[in-house]
C-alpha positions in Angstrom: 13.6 -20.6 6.2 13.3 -19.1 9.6 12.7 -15.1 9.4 11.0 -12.8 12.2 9.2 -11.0 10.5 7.0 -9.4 13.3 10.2 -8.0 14.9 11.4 -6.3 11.1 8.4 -4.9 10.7 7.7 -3.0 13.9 11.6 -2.1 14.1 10.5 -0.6 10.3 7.4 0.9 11.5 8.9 3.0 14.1 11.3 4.4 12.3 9.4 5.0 9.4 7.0 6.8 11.9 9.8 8.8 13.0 10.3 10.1 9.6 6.5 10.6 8.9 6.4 12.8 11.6 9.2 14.9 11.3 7.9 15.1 7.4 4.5 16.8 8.2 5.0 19.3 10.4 1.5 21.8 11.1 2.1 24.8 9.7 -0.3 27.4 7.9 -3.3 26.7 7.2 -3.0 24.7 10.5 -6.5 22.9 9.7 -5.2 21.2 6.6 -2.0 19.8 8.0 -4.0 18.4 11.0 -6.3 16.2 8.8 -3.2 15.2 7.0 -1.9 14.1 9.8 -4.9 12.5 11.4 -4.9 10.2 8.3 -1.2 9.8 7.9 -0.4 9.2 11.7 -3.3 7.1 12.1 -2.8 4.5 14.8 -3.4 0.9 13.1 -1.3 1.9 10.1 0.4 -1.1 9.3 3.0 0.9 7.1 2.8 -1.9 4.1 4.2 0.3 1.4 6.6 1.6 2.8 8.1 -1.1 4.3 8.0 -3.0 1.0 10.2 -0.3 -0.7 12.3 -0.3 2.3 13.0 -4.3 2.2 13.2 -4.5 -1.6 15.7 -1.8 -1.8 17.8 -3.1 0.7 17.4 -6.7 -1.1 19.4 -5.1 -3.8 21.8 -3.6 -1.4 20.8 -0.4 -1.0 20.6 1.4 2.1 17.7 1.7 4.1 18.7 5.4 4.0 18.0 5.9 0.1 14.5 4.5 0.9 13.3 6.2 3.5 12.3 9.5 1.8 10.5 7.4 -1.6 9.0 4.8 1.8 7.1 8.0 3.5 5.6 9.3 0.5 4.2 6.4 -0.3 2.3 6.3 3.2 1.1 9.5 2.0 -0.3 8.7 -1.0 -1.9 5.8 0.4 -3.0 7.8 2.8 -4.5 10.2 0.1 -6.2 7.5 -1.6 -8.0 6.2 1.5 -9.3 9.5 2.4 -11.0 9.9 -0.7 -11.8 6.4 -1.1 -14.1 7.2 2.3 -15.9 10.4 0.8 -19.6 10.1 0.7 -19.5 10.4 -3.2 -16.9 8.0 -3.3 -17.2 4.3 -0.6 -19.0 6.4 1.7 -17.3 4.7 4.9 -17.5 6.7 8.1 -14.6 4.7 9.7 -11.2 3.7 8.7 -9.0 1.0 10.8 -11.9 1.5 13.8 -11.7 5.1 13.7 -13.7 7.9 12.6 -12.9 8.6 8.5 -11.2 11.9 8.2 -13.9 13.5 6.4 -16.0 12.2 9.6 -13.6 14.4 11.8 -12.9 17.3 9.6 -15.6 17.8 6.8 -15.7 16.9 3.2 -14.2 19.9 1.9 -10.9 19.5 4.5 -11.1 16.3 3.6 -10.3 16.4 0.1 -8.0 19.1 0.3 -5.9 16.9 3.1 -6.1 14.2 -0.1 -4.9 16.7 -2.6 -1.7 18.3 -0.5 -0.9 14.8 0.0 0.2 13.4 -3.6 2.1 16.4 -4.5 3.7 16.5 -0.7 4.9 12.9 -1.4 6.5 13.7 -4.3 8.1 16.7 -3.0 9.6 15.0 -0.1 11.3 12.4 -2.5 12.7 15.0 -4.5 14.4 16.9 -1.3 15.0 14.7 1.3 16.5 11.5 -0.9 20.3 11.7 -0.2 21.8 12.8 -3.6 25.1 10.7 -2.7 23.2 7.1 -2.5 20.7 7.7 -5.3 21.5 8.7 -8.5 19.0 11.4 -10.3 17.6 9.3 -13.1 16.4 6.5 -10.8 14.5 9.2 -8.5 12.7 10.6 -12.0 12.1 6.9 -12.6 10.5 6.4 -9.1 8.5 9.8 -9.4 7.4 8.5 -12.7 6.0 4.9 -11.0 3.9 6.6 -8.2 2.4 9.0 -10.7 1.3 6.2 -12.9 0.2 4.0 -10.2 -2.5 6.3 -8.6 -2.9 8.2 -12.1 -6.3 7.1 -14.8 -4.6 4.5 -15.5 -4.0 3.1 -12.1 -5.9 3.5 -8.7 -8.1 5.9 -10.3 -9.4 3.2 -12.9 -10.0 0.9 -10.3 -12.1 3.2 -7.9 -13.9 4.4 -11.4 -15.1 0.5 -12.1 -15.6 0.3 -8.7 -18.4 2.8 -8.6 -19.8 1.8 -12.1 -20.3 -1.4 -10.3 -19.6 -3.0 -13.8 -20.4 -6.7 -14.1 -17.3 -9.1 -14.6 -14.4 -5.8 -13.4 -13.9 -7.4 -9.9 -10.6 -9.0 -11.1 -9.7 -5.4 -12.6 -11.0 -3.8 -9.5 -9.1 -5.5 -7.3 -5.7 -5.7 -9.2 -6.3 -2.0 -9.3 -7.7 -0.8 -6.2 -5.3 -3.4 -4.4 -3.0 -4.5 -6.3 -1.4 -1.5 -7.7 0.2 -0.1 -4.8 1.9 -3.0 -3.4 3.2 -3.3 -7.1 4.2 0.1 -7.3 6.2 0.3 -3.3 7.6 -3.2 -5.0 9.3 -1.4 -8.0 10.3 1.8 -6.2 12.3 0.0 -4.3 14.2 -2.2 -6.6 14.6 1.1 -8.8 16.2 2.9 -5.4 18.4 -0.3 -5.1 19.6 -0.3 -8.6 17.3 -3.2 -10.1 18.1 -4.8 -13.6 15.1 -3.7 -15.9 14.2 -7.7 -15.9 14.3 -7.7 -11.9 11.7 -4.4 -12.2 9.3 -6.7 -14.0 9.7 -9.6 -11.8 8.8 -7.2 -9.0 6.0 -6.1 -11.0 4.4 -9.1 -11.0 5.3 -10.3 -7.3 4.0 -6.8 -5.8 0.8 -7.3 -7.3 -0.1 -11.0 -6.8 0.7 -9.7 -3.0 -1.6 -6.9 -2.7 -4.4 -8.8 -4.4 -3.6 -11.4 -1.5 -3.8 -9.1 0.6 -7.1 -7.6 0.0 -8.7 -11.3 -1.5 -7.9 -12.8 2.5 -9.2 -9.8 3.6 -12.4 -10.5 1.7 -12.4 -14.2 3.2 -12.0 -13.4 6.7 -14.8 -10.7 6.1 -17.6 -13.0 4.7 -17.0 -15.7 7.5 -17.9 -13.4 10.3 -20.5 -11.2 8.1 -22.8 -8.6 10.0 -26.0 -6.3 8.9 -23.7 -3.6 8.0 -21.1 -5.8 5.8 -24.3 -6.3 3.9 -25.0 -2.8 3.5 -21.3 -2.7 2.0 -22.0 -5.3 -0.2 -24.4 -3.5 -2.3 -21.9 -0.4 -3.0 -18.8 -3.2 -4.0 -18.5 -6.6 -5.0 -15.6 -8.9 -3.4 -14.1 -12.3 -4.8 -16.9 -13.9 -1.8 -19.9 -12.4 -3.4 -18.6 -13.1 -6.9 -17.6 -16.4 -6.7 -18.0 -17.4 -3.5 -15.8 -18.7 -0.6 -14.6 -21.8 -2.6 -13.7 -19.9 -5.3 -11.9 -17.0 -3.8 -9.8 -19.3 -1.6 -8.6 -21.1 -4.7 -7.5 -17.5 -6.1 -5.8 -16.6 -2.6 -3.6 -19.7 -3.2 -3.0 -19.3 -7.1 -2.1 -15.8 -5.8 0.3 -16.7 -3.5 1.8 -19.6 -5.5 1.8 -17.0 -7.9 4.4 -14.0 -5.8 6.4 -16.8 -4.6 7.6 -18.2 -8.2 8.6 -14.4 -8.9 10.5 -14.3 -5.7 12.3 -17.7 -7.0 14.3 -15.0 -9.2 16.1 -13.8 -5.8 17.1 -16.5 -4.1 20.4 -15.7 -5.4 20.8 -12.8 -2.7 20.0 -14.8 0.0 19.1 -13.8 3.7 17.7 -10.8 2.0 14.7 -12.3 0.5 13.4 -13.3 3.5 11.3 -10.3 4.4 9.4 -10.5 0.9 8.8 -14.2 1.5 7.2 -13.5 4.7 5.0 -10.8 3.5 3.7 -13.1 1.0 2.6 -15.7 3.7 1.4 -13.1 6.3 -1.1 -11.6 3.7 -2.1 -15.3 3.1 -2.5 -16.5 6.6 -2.2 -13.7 9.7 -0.6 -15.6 11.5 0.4 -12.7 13.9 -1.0 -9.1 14.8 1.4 -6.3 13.8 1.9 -3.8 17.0 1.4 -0.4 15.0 2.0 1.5 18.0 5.6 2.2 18.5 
């Protein structure tokens, strides 16, 4: 199976950035729509979500079109949840992808207020700028519906909450909350923007989460080989899979996990060529094997 997926994704990214832009203009109260921006527009972004939704709708031969609107307000609320995520009270990071955090740039109180305009931006973007003629009204309620529950109590929220109570034995929760959820949830939007079978959604379900717990249990990996004074500082605010179970351990769980997204993917093989990008993204989060040029 032969798929570049490099080239997709950066083709995806610069379109997608296209739309981002064009989808947050500054406007009054200028100050707020710059720190959305800042963490939107970020350089380094490597677009995940959105071009999750984008390949999975397309996998069930919807167009690219459909997604696009669903695809950018997903970067926004992932956006969202990373700027609050770095607030003192919260992870307390001062950087983000080797820049300053936003609330570094523009205050804690911009800061969450850039968060806040975000999630309800997202949604409103769906509703007006998802052409009417390639998706039908239910399926939007029924994506609207997924991205409320997937950063909602129930969903990122939790996982940041058990994150903070530091509470013994929740790093498997933490993570398939924290991590896993919005992979799942850019997973499912886009099968229900392509017209998925219910049975399809749950497949997807379970294939977007194994991959954003990759994702993030790799990440963890890579960390603890090349470990400085500061990582340790980190450590003492979160536990990882590493300083759970250590390295044996959590590289055992990478592989179950990725075992794991491509047995749901099985399910697809029946649509050919267009499985390939959600193939790939489950063996880029388990092994790098290139950089991503988030610059275009």
């Amino acid at each position: 199976m032969q798929f570049d997926l490099r080239s997709y994704w950066t083709t995806l990214i610069a379109e997608i950035n296209t739309k981002l832009e064009e989808a947050i203009p500054v406007k009054y109260p200028q100050q707020i729509y710059e720190a959305m921006r800042y963490s939107v527009l970020a350089k380094g972004g490597k677009r995940a979500p959105p071009v999750m939704c984008v390949a999975v709708c397309e996998l069930f031969g919807g167009d690219r079109l459909a997604a696009f609107p669903t695809a950018c307000a997903l970067e926004m609320v992932h956006a969202a949840s990373l700027i609050h995520d770095d607030l003192p009270c919260m992870d307390d990071d001062p950087s983000r992808r080797g820049q300053p955090s936003n609330h570094t740039v523009y205050g804690v109180d911009m800061a969450i207020l850039a968060g806040d305009a975000l999630f309800p931006l997202g949604f409103r973007h769906i509703v007006s700028h998802t052409p009417s003629q390639l998706v039908p009204e239910g399926r939007l309620i029924r994506v609207i519906a997924e991205i409320a529950r997937s950063v909602g109590s129930t969903g990122m929220a939790a996982g940041q909450f058990l994150d903070l109570e530091g509470a013994p034995n929740s790093v498997d929760f933490v993570q398939r909350k924290k991590f896993g959820e919005m992979a799942e949830c850019s997973a499912v939007c886009g099968g229900f923007l392509g017209g998925a079978a219910d049975d399809d959604i749950l497949r997807l379900r379970r294939y977007g989460r194994a991959v954003g717990m990759l994702y993030q249990v790799v990440d963890d990996v890579l960390k603890a080989k090349t470990k400085s004074e500061e990582d340790e500082e980190k450590k003492k605010k979160g536990k990882s899979y590493v300083d759970v179970y250590g390295m044996e351990k959590a590289i055992e769980v990478a592989e179950e996990l990725q075992a794991k997204a491509k047995r749901e993917l099985s399910g697809f093989d029946k649509y050919g060529d267009s499985v390939f990008p959600l193939y790939s993204f489950v063996d880029f989060a388990a092994e790098r094997g290139f950089t991503i040029d988030t610059s275009v």
